[in-house]
KEDREN-334277 format. One line per field, with one value per residue (C-alpha): residue number from 1; residue in three letters; y negated, z negated, x negated. Coordinates in pm, 1 decimal. Layout:
<rs>
resi = c(NUM, ...)
resn = c(ALA, ...)
Y = c(Y, ...)
Z = c(Z, ...)
X = c(X, ...)
</rs>
This chain:
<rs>
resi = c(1, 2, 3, 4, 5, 6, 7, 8, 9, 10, 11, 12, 13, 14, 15, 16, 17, 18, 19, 20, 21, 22, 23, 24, 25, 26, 27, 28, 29, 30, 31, 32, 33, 34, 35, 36, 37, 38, 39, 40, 41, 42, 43, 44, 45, 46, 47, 48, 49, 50, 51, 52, 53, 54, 55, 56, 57, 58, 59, 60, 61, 62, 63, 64, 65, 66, 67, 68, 69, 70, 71, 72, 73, 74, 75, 76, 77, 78, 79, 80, 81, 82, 83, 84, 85, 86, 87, 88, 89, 90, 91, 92, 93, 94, 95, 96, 97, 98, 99, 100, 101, 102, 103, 104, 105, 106, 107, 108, 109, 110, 111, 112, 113, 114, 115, 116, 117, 118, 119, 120, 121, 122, 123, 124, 125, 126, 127, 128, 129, 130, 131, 132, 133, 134, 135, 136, 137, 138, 139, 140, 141)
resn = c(UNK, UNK, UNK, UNK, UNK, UNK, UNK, UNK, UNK, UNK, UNK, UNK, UNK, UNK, UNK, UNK, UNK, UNK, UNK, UNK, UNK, UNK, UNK, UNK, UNK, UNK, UNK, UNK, UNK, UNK, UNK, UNK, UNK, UNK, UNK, UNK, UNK, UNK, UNK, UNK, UNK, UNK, UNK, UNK, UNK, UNK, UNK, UNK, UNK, UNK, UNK, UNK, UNK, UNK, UNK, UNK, UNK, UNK, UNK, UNK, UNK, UNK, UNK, UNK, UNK, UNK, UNK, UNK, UNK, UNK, UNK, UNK, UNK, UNK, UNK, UNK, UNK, UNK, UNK, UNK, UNK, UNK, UNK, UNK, UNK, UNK, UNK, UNK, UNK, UNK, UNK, UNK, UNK, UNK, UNK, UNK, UNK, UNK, UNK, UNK, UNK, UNK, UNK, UNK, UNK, UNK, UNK, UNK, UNK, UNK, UNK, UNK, UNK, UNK, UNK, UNK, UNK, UNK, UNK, UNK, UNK, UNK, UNK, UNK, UNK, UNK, UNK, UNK, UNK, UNK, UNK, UNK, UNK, UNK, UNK, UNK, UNK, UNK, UNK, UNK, UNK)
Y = c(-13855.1, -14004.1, -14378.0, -14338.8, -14629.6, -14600.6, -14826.9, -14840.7, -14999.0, -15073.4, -15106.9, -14928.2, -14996.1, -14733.5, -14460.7, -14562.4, -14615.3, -14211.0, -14168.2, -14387.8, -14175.2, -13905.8, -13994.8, -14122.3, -13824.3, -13594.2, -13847.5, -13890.2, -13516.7, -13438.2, -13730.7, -13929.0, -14319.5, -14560.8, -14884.1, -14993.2, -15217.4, -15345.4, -15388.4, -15501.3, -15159.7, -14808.4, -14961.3, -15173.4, -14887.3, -14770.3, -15118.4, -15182.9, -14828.2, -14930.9, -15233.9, -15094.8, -14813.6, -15115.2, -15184.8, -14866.8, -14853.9, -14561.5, -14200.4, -14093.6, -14292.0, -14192.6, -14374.1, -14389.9, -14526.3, -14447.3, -14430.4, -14368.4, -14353.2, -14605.2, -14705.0, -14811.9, -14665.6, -14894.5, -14500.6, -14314.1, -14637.7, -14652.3, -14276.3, -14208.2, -14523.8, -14468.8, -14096.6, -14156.1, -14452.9, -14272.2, -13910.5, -14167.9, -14261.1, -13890.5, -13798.8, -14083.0, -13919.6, -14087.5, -13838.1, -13942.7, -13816.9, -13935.2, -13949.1, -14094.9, -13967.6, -13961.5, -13890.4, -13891.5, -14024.8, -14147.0, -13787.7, -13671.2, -13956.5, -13869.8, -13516.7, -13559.2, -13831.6, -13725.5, -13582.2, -13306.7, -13198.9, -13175.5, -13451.4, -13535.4, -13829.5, -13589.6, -13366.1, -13669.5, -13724.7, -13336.9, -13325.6, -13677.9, -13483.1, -13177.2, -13357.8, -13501.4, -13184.5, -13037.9, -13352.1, -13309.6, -12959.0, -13071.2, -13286.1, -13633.1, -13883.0)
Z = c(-13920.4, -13570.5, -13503.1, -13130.1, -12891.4, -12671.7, -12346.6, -12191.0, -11844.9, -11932.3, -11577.9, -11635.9, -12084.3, -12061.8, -11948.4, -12154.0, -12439.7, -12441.9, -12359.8, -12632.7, -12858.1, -12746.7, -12830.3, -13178.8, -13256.2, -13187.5, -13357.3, -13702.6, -13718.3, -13702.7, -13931.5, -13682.2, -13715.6, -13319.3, -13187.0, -12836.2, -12632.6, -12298.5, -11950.7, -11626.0, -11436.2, -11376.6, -11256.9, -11538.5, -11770.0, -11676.5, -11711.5, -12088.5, -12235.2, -12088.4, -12281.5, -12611.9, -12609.0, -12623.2, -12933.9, -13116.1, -13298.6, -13157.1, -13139.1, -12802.1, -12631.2, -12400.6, -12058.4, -12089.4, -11726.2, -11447.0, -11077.5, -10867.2, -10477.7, -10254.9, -9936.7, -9874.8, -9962.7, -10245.2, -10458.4, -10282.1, -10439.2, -10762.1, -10812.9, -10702.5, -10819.0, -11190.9, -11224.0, -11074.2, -11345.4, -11633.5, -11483.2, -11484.5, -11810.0, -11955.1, -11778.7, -11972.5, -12291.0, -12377.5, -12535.4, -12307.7, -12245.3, -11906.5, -11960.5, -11659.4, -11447.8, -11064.4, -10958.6, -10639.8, -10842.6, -11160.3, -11257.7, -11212.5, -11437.0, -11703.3, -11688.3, -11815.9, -12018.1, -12252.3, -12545.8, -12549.4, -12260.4, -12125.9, -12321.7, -12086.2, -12408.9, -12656.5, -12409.8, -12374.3, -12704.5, -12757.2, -12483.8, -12641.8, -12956.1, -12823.3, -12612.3, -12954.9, -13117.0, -12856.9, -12898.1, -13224.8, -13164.8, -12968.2, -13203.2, -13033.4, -13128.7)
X = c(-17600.4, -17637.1, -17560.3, -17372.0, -17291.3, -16990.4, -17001.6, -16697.8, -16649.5, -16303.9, -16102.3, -15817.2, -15714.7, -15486.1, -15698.2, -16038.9, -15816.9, -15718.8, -16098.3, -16227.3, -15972.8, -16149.1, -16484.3, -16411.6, -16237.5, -16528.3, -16798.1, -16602.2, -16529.7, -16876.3, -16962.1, -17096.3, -17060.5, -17009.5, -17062.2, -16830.5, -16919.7, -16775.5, -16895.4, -16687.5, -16756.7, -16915.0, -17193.1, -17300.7, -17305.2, -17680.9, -17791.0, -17577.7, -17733.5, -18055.6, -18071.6, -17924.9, -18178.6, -18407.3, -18257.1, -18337.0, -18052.5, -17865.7, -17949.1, -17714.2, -17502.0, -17125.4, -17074.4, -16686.1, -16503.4, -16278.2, -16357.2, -16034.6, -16045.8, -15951.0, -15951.8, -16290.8, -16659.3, -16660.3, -16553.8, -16867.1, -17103.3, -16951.4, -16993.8, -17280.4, -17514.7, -17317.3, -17404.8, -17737.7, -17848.2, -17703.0, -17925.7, -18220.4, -18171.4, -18130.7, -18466.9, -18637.4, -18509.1, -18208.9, -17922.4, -17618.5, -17281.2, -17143.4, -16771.5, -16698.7, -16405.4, -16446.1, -16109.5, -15828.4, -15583.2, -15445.4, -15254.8, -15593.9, -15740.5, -15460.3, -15514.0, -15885.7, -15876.5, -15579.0, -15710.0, -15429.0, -15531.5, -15885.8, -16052.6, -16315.4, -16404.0, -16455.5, -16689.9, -16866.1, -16920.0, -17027.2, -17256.0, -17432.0, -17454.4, -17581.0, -17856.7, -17954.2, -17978.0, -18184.9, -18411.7, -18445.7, -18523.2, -18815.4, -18933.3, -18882.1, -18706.3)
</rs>
């Protein structure tokens, strides 16, 4: 069974903890065991799964966060440099989820993270798994 590290950029608790039940969920049916850790924002997500895969104590990793529009560019930075880091990371080999919602607003946000609904954590978590699989199809790893 896979050993999978959530990082969370936990901004807004009440809408990475419906993700994170997501994510759990989806690991412990499969039989998967997790690991969360925290970082302040989107953007330090790359950077924490970077440094865990250092570790080599995880097989696939989830980026777990929330990106809502403001008023500024600040949304346009945040979404783009995240995505791009954790797309970097994949191409280096690293089985990764990217559960992080890019959204207008919070309905939006709620809609996707809520686990009765479209349970953007637990596709996350299935597309970390199925990376892993495909890995392991290849024979790396």
């Amino acid at each position: 069974m896979a050993h999978v590290l959530i990082a969370e950029a936990r901004f807004y608790s009440h809408l990475n903890d419906m993700l994170l039940d997501g994510v759990r969920s989806a690991l412990e049916a499969e039989g998967h065991s997790h690991e969360t850790v925290t970082v302040p924002g989107a953007l330090e997500l790359p950077a924490a799964i970077a440094l865990a895969a250092e570790s080599e104590r995880y097989s696939a990793y989830v980026a777990l966060g929330v990106v809502i529009r403001g008023e500024t560019y600040h949304f346009e930075v945040v979404s783009n440099e995240s995505a791009r880091g954790i797309m970097a990371l994949t191409l280096d080999g690293l089985a990764i989820g990217n559960g992080i919602l890019t959204v207008e607003d919070e309905e939006q946000a709620l809609a996707r993270a809520d686990k009765t609904r479209k349970d953007k954590g637990g596709e996350a978590a299935k597309a970390a798994l199925a990376m892993l699989a495909l890995k392991e199809q290849f024979g790396i790893g």
